[in-house]
Each structure stands twice: as C-alpha cells, then as structure tokens.
C-alpha positions in Angstrom: -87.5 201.6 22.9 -84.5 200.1 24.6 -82.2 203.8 24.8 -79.7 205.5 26.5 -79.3 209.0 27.6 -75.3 210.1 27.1 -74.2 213.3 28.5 -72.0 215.7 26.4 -69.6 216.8 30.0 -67.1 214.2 28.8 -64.9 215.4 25.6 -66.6 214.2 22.3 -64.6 211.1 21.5 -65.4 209.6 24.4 -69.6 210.7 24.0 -69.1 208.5 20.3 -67.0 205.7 22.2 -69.9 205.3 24.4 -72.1 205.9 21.9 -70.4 203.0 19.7 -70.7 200.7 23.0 -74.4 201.6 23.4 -75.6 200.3 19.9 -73.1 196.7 21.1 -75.1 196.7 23.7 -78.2 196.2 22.1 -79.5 200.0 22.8 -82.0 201.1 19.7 -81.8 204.8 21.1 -79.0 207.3 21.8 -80.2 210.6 23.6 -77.7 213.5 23.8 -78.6 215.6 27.1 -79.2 219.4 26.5 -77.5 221.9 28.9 -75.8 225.2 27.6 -73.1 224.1 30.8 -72.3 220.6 28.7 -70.6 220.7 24.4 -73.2 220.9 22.0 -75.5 217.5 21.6 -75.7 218.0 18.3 -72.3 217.9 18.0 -72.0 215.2 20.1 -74.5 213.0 17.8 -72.8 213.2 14.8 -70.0 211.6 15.9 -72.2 208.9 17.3 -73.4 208.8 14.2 -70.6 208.8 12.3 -69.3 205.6 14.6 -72.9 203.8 14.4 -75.0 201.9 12.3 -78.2 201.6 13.6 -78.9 203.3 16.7 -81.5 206.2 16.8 -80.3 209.3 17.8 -81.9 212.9 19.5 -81.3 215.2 21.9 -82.3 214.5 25.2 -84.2 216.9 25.3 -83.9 220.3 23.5 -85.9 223.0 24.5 -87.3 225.8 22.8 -86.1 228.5 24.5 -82.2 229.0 24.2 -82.4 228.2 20.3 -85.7 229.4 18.4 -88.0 226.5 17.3 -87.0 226.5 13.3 -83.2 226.4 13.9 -84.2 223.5 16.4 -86.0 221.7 13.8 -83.4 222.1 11.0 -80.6 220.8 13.1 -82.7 217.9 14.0 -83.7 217.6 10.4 -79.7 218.2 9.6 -78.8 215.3 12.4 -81.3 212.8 10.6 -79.4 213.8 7.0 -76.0 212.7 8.1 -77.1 209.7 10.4 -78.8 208.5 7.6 -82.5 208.4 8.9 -82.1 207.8 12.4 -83.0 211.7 14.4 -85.5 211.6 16.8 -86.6 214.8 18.0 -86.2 215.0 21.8 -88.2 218.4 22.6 -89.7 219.1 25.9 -89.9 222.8 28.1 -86.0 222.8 29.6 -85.1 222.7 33.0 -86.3 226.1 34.9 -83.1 226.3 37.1 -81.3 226.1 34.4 -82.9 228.2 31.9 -82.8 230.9 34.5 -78.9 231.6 33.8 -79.4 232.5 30.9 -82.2 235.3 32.1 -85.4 233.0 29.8 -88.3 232.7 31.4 -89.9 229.5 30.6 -93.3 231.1 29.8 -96.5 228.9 28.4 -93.9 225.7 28.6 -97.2 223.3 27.0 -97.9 225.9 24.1 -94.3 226.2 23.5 -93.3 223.2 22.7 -96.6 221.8 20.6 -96.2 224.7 18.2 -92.6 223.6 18.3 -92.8 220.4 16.9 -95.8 221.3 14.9 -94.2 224.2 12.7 -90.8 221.7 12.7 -93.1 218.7 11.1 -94.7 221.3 8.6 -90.8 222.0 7.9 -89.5 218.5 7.7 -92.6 218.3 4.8 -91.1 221.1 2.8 -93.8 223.8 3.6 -93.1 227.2 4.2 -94.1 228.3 7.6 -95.7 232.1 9.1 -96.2 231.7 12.8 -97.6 233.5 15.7 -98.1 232.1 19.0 -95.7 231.7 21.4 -92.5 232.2 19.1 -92.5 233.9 15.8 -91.7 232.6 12.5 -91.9 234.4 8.9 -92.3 232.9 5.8 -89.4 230.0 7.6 -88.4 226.8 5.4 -85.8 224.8 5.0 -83.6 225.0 1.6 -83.0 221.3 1.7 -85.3 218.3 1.5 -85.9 216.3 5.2 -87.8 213.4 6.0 -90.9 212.8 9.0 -89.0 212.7 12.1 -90.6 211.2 15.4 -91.1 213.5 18.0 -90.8 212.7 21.8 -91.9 215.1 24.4 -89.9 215.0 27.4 -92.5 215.3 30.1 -93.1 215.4 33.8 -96.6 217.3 34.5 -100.5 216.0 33.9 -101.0 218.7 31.3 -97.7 217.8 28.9 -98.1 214.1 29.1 -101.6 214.3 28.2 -100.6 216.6 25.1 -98.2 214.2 24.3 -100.0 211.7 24.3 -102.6 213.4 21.7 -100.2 215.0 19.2 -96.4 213.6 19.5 -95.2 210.0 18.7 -94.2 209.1 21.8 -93.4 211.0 25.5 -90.3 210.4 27.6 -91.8 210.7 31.3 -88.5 212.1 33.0 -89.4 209.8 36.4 -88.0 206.3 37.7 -90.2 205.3 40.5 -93.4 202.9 39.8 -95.7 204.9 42.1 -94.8 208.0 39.3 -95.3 205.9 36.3 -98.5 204.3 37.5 -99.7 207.9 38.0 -98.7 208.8 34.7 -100.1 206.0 33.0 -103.4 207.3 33.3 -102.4 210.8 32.0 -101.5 208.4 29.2 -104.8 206.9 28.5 -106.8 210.5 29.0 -104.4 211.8 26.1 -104.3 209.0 24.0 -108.5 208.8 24.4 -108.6 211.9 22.4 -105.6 211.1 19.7 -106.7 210.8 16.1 -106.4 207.7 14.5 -104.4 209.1 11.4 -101.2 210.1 14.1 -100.4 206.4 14.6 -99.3 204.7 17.5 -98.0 206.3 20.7 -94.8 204.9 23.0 -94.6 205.8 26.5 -91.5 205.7 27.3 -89.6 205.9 30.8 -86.8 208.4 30.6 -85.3 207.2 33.9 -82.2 208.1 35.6 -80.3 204.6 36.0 -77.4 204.4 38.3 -75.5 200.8 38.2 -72.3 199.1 39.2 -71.8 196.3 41.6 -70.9 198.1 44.5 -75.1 199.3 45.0 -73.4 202.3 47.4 -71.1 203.3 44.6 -73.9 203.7 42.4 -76.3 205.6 45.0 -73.6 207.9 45.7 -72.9 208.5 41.5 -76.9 209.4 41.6 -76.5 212.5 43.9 -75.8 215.3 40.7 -78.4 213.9 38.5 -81.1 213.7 41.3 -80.3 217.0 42.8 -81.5 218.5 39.0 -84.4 216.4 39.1 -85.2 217.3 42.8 -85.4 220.9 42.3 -87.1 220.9 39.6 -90.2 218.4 40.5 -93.8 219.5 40.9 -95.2 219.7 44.3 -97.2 216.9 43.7 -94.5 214.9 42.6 -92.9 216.0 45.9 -95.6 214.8 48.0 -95.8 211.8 46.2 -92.5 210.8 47.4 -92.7 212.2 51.0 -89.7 214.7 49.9 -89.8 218.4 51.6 -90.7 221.3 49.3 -88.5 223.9 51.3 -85.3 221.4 50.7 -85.9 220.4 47.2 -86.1 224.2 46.5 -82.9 224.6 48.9 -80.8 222.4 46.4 -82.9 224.8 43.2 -81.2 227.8 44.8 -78.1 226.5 45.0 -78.0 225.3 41.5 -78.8 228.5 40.3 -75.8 230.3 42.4 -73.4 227.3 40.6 -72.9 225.6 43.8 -73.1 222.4 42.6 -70.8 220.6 45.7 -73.3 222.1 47.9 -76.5 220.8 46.1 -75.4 217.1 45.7 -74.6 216.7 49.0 -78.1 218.1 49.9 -79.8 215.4 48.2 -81.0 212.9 50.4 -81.3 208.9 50.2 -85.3 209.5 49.7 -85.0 211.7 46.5 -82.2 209.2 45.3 -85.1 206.6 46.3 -87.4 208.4 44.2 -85.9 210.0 41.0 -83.5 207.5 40.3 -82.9 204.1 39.1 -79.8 203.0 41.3 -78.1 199.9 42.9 -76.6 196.7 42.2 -77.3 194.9 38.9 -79.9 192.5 40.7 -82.1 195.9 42.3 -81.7 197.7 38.8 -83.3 194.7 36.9 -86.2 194.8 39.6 -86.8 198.0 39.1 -86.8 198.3 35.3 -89.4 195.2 35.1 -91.8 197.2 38.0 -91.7 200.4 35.7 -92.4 198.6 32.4 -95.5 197.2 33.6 -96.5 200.6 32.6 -94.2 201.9 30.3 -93.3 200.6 26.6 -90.0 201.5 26.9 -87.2 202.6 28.7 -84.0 205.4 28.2 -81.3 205.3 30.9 -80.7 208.7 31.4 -77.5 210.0 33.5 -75.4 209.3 35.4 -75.7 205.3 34.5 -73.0 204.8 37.2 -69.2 205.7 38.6 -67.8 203.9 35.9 -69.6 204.9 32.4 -67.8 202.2 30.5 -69.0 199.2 32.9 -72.3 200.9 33.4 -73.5 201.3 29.6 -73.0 196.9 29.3 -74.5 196.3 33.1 -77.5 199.0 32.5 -78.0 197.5 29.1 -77.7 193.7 30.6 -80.1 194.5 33.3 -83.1 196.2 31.2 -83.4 193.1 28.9 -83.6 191.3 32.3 -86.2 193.6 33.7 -88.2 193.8 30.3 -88.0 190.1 30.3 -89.7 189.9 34.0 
C-alpha cells in the first residue's frame, strides 16, 4: 500500500482536490482522519470519491466509541457503494485525549474493536446480527446488499498489533521511527503465527506521520501539532524507547484536553519530532521511508505531510517510490 492520510480541517473541496492529486500521484490509498474537532470523513470521502477513479478510500481511523459499531460499518459499507468498491475500513481504539471531551471512556480498547469489525464483516455478508460484549446490538442488519471490505486496525500497543495481525487484513502501526517498526515487526510475526490460513494474507503497513518540503526546518516545524497528539498519547514503553520524558508527554496530554493547542505544539520537542514523525527535506524523507519498509509492506503518509499541502502530496509521493525503491 502506497496511501495517504488527508485531514478533513481544510473545507471539503479542497480534501477532494487533494484527494484528486493523491491518486496522480500514484497513491493506491486515501485515509480520511477521524476527529469530532475536524468535518465528517465520511463526508469528506465521497467527494474524493466522486473526483477519483481508483484510489482506495477509509477513514483513518474510526473508532468505536463516538458512533456505535453497526452504524460504523454501514457507512463504511455505504462509502464502498458509492466509490464503487474501493472502502477500506480504518477502525482502531481513538485517541484517549480526545475521546475524553466527549466524557467516553475508552474501556476494553482490544475487545472493542475486534467485535467491531467482526459483527461489521457478518453485516457486509448480509446476516443479521445479536451482540453482547463490549457494545450491544439486536437483531442489527443492513437493508441493502454490501460487499467484503478489508479491514485495517490502526494500532500502536503489543496486544492490538498482535490481534491484528490474527484476525484483520492488514494493521496500520501509527509509528515513523525504524527502532518502533523493528519492534513491531515481531508483534507481527507472533500474531500472524497463530492466523488461520483461510483469512488470507496480512499487510503491515506503516501509518507514519510524513512532514516534507525543501526547506527541512519548514517541515520540522509543520510536524509540531501532529506530534504533540502522537506524544501524548504514546505508551510508556514507546516513551522510553525514544528517550522522551513521561511527565512532559503527559504535560502536552493535559493541555490538549483543556484546548490549548498553541501551548501543546510548542511543548513538543525536536526528540519527539525525531521520533513520531517522518520530517525533512525530500532527500532525509526518502531515507527514512526505505529504513521503515525494511519492515513494513507498506506505507500511509499521515498528517501534516508538510507547510504547503499541495507541494507536499507530489514530494511525499515522489520520495516513497524512492525509499521503497532503496
């Protein structure tokens, strides 16, 4: 998967612009981001895919929290109608800080979204679905037909990538360093060791936040809001991993939860920017794609891509055939 992450902050017409200039630039995959604060991704897809042809297209990533699990998989099913085959189901647990505005607490995040996309694929097929577990459906379905959709599990901890690896069709490892994906890779292989032969292949795929333009400060500096999410919202292994300090990654958590997003940006430092995103000059950004696809099979260039989307979505997409190429 050669994809793109595009975020619905920018008016809609712009989103399918971008979207348009994503499938010219030789992206397979268009990912809508999913924050209550941003439009509607679903929204934002159908105009994508009313201005594609071929691109895939999902959200990036819905949880199951905000919107109950079968209205999650009919609008998915509903995206994959009009785009004429092309959903992919983005799913993963949502991001905590975020999640917290709206008073949910993010409770059995693994269980929740495996029955998720399980009761959604026994949807797509036409059944009829009761459900208790971590949600509740009652005798659900969907009064139109739907075809398999591909799931993708956005992913971060040991436990959800190795589910993913056993029961999805692919996982979308929200990281961008190698040290991360290395790590992750054999989370992989422990899921994958226990993955029945009738569920097909798996993709691993890097779901990186990619930061480009020519001026490599410019693009380091577009990093800080996207980073400052990822930051705050990374395990303390992850953490230690990168030699970032707990107390300060929560620091910036707080303050994204209070909405004072000036204040969190500037608290990210140039070691989290080292860590959780993609960023720099064409040349650095090509290096770095081909040292994370030695693991990975794939790539999505999540947000921000850079200070000037337009230039980004060619020089991002220029730069991971050069990495994947390496």
């Amino acid at each position: 998967m050669k994809g793109i992450e595009l975020t619905p902050e920018h008016p809609l017409d712009r989103i399918a612009d971008l979207g348009a200039a994503a499938e010219a630039a030789g992206f397979d995959a268009a990912f809508a981001s999913s924050h209550y604060n941003n439009r509607d991704p679903f929204l934002a897809l159908d105009r994508i895919a009313a201005r594609t042809e071929s691109i895939r297209l999902g959200p990036g990533v819905a949880n199951p929290y905000e919107t109950h699990p079968v209205t999650l998989a009919s609008r998915t099913a509903t995206l994959d109608e009009v785009s004429g085959g092309r959903a992919v189901f983005g799913i993963g647990a949502g991001d905590g800080s975020t999640l917290s505005n709206l008073g949910y607490d993010r409770d059995r995040p693994l269980r929740r979204v495996l029955e998720t996309f399980k009761v959604a694929k026994r949807l797509w097929a036409g059944e009829r679905v009761n459900h208790e577990g971590s949600f509740t459906a009652i005798d659900a379905g969907l009064n139109y037909s739907s075809n398999e959709i591909p799931v993708y599990v956005g992913a971060q901890g040991p436990h959800m990538i190795r589910m993913s690896a056993k029961h999805a069709d692919g996982v979308l490892l929200n990281a961008a360093h190698p040290d991360d994906f290395a790590w992750a890779n054999e989370r992989v292989e422990e899921g994958l060791s226990e993955r029945p032969d009738f569920r097909g292949e798996f993709e691993f795929v890097a779901f990186a936040s990619l930061s480009v333009a020519e001026d490599g400060d410019a693009a380091r500096e577009a990093a800080r809001p996207p980073v400052a999410f990822i930051a705050s919202g990374a395990a303390p292994p992850v953490l230690d991993r990168h030699g970032i300090d707990e107390k300060r990654a929560d620091a910036i958590g707080e303050r994204i939860e209070a909405g004072e997003f000036g204040e969190a940006f500037e608290a990210v430092t140039p070691a989290m920017i080292e860590a959780f995103c993609i960023a720099g000059t064409p040349d650095s950004v090509t290096t770095r794609v081909g040292e994370v696809l030695e693991y990975a099979d794939g790539i999505v260039a999540g947000s921000p891509l850079g200070p000037d989307l337009e230039e980004a979505v060619s020089l991002a997409g220029a730069a991971i055939d050069r990495g994947s190429r390496a």
